[in-house]
C-alpha positions as CSV (number, residue, x, y, z in Angstrom):
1,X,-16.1,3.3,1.6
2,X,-14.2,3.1,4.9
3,X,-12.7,6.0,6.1
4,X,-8.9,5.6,5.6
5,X,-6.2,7.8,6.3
6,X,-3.6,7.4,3.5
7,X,0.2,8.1,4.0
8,X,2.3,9.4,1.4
9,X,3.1,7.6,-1.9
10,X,6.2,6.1,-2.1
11,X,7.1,5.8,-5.8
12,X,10.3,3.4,-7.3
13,X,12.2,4.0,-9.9
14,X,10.3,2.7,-13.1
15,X,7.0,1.6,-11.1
16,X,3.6,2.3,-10.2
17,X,3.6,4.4,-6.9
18,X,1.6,3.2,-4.2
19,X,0.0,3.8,-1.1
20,X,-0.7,2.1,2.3
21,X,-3.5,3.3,4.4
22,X,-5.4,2.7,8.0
23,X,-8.6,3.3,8.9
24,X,-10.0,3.9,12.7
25,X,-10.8,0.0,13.4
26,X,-6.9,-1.2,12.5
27,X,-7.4,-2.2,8.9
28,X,-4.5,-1.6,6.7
29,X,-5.2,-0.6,2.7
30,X,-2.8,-0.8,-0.3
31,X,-3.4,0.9,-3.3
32,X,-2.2,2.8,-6.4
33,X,-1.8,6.4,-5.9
34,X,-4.3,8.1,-8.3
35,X,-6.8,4.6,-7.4
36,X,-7.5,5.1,-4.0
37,X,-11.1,4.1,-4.6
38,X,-9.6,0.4,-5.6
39,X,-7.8,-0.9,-3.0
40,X,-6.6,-4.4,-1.8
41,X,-7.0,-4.7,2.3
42,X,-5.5,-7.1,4.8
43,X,-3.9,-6.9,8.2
44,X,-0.9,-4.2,8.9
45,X,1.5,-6.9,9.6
46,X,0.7,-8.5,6.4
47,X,0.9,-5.1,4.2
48,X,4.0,-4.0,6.0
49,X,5.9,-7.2,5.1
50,X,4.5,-6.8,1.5
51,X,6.1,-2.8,1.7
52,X,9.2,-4.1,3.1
53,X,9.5,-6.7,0.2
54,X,8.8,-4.4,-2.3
55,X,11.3,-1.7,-1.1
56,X,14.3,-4.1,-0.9
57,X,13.9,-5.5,-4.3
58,X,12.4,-8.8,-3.2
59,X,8.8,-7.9,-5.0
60,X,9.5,-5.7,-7.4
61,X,7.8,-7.6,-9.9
62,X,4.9,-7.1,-8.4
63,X,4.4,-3.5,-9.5
């Protein structure tokens, strides 16, 4: 397992909280707080546009 730093979890009203994560190379990590162990990863531009979505209501569904 990579060793990622995770940020705080941001939690919605109603949804799964979740948390975003970097690790020393760059690489940015998404997961469920609680399931930290199972994460999705991808580049920071492309998980901070996913956040962004998520937070203005775009992809709620998601969660």
């Amino acid at each position: 397992m990579p060793d990622i730093t995770w940020e705080s979890p941001f939690c919605a009203e109603g949804n799964n909280c979740f948390r975003i994560g970097t690790d020393p190379q760059g690489n940015a990590y998404i997961a469920i707080a609680g399931q930290e162990d199972h994460y999705l990863t991808d580049t920071r531009e492309a998980l901070r546009t996913l956040i962004r979505d998520i937070k203005s209501g775009k992809a709620d569904h998601l969660l």
